[in-house]
N, C-alpha and C positions, 0 to 999 in steps of 0.2 A: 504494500500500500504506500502511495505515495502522497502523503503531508502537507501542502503549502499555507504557511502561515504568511498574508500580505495583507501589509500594512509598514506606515517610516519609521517605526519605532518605540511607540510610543507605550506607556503606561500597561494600555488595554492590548495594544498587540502583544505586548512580552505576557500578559496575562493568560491571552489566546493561546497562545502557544504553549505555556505550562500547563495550562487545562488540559491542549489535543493531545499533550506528547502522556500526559497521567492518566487522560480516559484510552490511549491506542494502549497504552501496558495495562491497565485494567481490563479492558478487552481481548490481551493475548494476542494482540494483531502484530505481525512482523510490519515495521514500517521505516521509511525515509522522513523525516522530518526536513524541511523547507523553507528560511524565511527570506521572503519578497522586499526588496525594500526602496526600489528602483519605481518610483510613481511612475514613470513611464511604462514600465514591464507589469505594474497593477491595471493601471488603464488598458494597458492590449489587451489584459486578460478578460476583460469587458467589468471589471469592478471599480465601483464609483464610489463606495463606502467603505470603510475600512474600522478597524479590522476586521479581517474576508478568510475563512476559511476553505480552501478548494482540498478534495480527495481525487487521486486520480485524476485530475484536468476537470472533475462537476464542481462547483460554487457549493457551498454544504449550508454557509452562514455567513452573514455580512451586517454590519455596522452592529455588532453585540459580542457579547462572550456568554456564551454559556454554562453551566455548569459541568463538573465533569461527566454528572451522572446523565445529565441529557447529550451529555459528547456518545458518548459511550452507546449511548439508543442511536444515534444517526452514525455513526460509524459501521456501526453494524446490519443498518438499513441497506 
């Protein structure tokens, strides 16, 4: 599984990304983690709000963090 955490840096993105990489080990998922941090390389990716969680190249979540335990349900979706 492949991770991307995109967003500049910020607070909630470093957040985002401690959540995804706690809910993929929770989950037992073999994964790459990701972080994006190039606004130019977020925009191609077509995300306009940030923090933007993509799995595999799909969008999962955007302009939030979620918890881990609702990581953990969409990961596995």
């Amino acid at each position: 599984m492949f991770i991307q955490i995109l967003g500049t840096g910020c607070a909630k993105c470093n957040h985002l990304a401690v959540h995804a990489e706690e809910a993929a080990k929770r989950a037992d998922l073999a994964f790459t983690l990701e972080k994006v941090t190039d606004i130019q390389k977020i925009v191609a990716l077509g995300v306009m709000t940030t923090p933007a969680l993509m799995v595999d190249g799909k969008l999962i979540c955007s302009g939030n963090v979620p918890s881990v335990e609702r990581l953990v349900a969409m990961l596995k979706e």
